[in-house]
N, C-alpha and C positions, 0 to 999 in steps of 0.2 A: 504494500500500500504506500502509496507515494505523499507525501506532505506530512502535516501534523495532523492527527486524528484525535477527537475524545473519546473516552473510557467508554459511554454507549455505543459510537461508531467501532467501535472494536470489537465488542461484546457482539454485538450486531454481524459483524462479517464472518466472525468464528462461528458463528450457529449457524449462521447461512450453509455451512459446508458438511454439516450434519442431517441428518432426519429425526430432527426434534422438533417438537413447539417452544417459541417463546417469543416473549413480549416484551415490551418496556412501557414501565407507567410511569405517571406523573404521580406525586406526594400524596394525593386525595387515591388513587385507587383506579383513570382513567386510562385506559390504552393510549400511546402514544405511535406506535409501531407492534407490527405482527409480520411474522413471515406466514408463508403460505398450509404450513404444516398446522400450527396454531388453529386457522379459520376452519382446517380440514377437520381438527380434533374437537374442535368444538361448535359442528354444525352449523358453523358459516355460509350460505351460497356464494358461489364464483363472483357472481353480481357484486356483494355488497364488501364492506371491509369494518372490520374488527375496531378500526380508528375511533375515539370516541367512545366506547361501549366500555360501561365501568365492570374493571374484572369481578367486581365482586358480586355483579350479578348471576356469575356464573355456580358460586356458592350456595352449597344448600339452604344456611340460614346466616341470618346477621351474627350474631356468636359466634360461630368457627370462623367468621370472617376478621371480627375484629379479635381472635385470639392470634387471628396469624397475623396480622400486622404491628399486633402488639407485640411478639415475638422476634418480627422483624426490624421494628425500629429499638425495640433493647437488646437483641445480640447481634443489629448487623446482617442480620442472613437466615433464611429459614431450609432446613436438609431435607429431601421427601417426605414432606409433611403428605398422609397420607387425607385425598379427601374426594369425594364424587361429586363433579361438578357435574350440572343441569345443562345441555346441549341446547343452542338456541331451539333446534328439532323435538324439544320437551325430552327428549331419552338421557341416561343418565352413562358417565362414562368414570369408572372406576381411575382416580389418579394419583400421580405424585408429584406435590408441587414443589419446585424450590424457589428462591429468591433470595438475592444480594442489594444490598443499598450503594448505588456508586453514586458522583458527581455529576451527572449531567447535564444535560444544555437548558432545563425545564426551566420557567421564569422563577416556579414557586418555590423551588427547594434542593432536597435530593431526590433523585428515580430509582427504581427497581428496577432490577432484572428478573424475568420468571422463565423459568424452563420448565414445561408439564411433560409429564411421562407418562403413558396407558400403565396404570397397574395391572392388568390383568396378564399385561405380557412377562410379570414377573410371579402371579400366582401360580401357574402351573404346578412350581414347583412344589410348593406349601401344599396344594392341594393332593399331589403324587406322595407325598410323604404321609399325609393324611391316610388318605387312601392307604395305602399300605400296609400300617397299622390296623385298621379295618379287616383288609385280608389273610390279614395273621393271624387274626382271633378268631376271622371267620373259618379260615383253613384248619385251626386248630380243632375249631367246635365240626366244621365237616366230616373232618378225619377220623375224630372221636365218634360221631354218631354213624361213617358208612362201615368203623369196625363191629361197631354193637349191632348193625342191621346184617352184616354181611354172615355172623355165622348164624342165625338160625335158619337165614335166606336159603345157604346152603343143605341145611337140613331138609326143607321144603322139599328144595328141588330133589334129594336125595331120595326120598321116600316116597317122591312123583313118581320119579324114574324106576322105582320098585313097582309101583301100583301098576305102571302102563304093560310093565312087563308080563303082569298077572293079569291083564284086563282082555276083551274081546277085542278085535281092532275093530275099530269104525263104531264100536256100540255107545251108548250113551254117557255110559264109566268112561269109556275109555275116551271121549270128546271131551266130557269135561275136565280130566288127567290133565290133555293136553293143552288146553285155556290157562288150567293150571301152571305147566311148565313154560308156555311160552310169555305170561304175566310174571310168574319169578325169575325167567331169563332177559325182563326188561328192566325188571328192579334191580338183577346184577349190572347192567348195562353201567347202570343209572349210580350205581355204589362204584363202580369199576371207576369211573370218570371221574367223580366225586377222590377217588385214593390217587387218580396220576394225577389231578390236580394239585392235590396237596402236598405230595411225601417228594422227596426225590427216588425216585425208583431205580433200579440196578437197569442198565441199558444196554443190550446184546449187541455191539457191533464186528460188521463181516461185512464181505461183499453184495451190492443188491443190485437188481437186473431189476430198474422201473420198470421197463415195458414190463416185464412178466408180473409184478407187483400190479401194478393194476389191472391188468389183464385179468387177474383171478380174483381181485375184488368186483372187475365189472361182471366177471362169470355170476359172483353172488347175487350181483343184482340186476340181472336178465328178466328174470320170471315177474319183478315187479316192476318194472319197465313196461314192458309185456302188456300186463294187465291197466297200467296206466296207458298205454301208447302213446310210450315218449321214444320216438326215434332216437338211435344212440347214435353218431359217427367216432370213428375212431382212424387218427391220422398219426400214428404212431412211428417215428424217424426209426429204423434200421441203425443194430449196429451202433447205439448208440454207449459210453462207456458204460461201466460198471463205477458208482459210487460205494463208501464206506459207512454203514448205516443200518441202523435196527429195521430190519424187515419188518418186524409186527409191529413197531410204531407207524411207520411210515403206509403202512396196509390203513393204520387204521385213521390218519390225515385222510386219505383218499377214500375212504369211503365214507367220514364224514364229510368231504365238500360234493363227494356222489348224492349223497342224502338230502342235502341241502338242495342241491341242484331239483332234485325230483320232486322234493315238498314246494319249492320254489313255483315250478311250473303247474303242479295237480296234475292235471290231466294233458293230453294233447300236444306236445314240444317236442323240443329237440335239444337233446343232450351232447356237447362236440367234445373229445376227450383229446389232444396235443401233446407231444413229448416232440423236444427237439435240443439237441447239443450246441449249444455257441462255443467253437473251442475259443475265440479271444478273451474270454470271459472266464471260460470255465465252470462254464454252469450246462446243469441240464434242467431247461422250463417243463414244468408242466403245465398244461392249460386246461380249462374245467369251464366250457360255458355253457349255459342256458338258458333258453326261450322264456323265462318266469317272467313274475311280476317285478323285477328289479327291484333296489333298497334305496327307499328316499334320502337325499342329503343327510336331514338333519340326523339323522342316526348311523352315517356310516361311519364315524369314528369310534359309535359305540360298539358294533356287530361284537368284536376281539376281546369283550371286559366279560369279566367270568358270569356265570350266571344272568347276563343279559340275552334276553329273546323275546322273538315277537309273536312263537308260536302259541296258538291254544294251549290251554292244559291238557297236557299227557305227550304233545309231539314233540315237546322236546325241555333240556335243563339249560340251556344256555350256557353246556360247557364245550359243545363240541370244536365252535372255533378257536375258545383259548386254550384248549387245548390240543387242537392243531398247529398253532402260532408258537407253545409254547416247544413240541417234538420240533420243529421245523428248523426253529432258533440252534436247540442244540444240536441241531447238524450242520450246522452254521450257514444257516438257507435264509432267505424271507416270502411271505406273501404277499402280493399286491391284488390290487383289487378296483374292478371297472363296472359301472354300472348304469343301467339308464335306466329309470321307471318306466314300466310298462313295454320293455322290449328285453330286460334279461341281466344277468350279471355272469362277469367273467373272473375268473380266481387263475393266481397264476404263481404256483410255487417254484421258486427258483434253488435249485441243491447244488453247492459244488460239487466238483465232483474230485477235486483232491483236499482236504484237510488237513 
């Protein structure tokens, strides 16, 4: 900057060069200057300007307004003072205010300087740690109650499997045996998912041949395909490597995003099933899409949080996709995900294939 400048023209050119809000006021509380960021953050239109417009009406109430000025002019300076200002748009925007008192050119006094900050861009974290704690007690109380469910469960089943043995086939015993066994083989599902949730469990790794992996999971789910008439295609790359990975985890990622896919659609679709090697990468994709009702916005960041779903009661616990996200991770893979309401969603698991 060429010449002599004042302490606001300075303050002023240094924020220019960031993506921040701030302002300069006069002594009473009046905008003097705004950058462009400021009118954005605080529900300015392009039209008008921030100039003149006392910051303090941006302030919930008079009290935290003149707490913060009182603050300001006896230390000097205020540090993200946290506080939700009121957008000219009426909506309310979670923030962090600071301000310093310098010298400048105002007739009446000294000015401030304000720099606002979106808090919410620094809650995540507070809320992930929250969070966490939550899952810890919750995982704890899970774990607890799918070991107290899981042994009698198995007795059930144990002494099903005796009865059906003794029973007529097809007869009335033996029909209701088998409502029996296939009711207590959804309850183990249901405890099963509930225990890889929570424990770390010992993890078999060896060589896996995806095609063949899913291959014999989609064998499982032909007949209800079938009966749904949800055309299946399968575009499966040849020859593609062999990755280092637990077989029965990874069986059963794929057959929960198969599940999904087909509750997704009900009746009448089309299910595409993709394997392809990118050797630059070193990855092998898999793809999984579907003709369904796709997953609106506002919930696709949720789909992945444990126990979150949108199915009716009984289709489902809301663990199967974090618990596919969570085997996927440890094979040091990710999922992504594409979706358009009302024409289908695409899932795309990516594995390396060296670790």
């Amino acid at each position: 900057m060429k010449g002599s400048k004042t302490q606001a023209e300075v303050y002023a050119w240094l924020l220019k060069v960031v993506d921040c809000a701030y302002c300069v006021c006069d002594p009473s509380g009046i905008i003097e200057k705004a950058n462009d960021a400021a009118n954005k953050l605080l529900g300015i239109p392009p039209e008008q300007s921030l100039m003149g417009v006392p910051l303090f009406s941006f302030f919930p109430s008079a009290d935290q307004w003149q707490d913060f000025l009182d603050d300001l002019l006896t230390k000097g300076e205020v540090r993200s003072r946290n506080v939700s200002l009121r957008r000219q748009d009426g909506n309310w925007v979670a923030s962090a205010v600071s301000a310093k008192l310098f010298s400048g050119d105002s007739r009446n006094g000294t000015e401030f300087q304000v720099l606002i900050q979106k808090r919410c861009e620094l809650e995540p974290l507070g809320n992930h740690l929250g969070n966490m704690e939550k899952m810890a007690a919750l995982g704890q109380l899970a774990a607890s109650v799918a070991h107290e469910i899981n042994n009698p469960l198995n007795i059930i089943l144990g002494y099903t499997q005796l009865l059906l043995r003794e029973a007529e086939p097809e007869s009335d015993a033996w029909n209701s045996l088998k409502e029996i066994e296939e009711c207590a083989q959804m309850c183990r599902k249901v405890v099963g998912d509930l225990l890889a949730f929570t424990r770390k469990s010992d993890t078999e790794w060896g060589p896996v041949d995806v095609n063949n992996s899913i291959s014999e999971v989609i064998h499982l789910m032909e007949n209800r395909f079938k009966t749904e008439r949800i055309e299946l295609i399968q575009d499966f790359e040849p020859n593609i490597p062999l990755i280092v990975g637990d077989v029965d985890r990874l069986k059963q990622v794929f057959l929960n995003f198969l599940v999904n896919a087909q509750q997704a659609i009900g009746t009448d679709g089309t299910i595409t099933v993709r394997t392809e090697f990118e050797p630059d990468r070193g990855l092998i994709c898999i793809t999984i899409q579907d003709t369904g009702c796709g997953i609106p916005p506002e919930i696709r960041e949720k789909i992945f949080e444990p126990f979150y779903t949108t199915k009716g009661p009984g289709r489902g616990t809301g663990l199967g996709l974090a618990v596919s996200q969570s085997i996927v991770a440890k094979h040091g893979g990710e999922i992504k995900m594409e979706s358009t309401v009302g024409k289908g969603t695409t899932f795309t698991i990516l594995l390396p294939v060296e670790r």
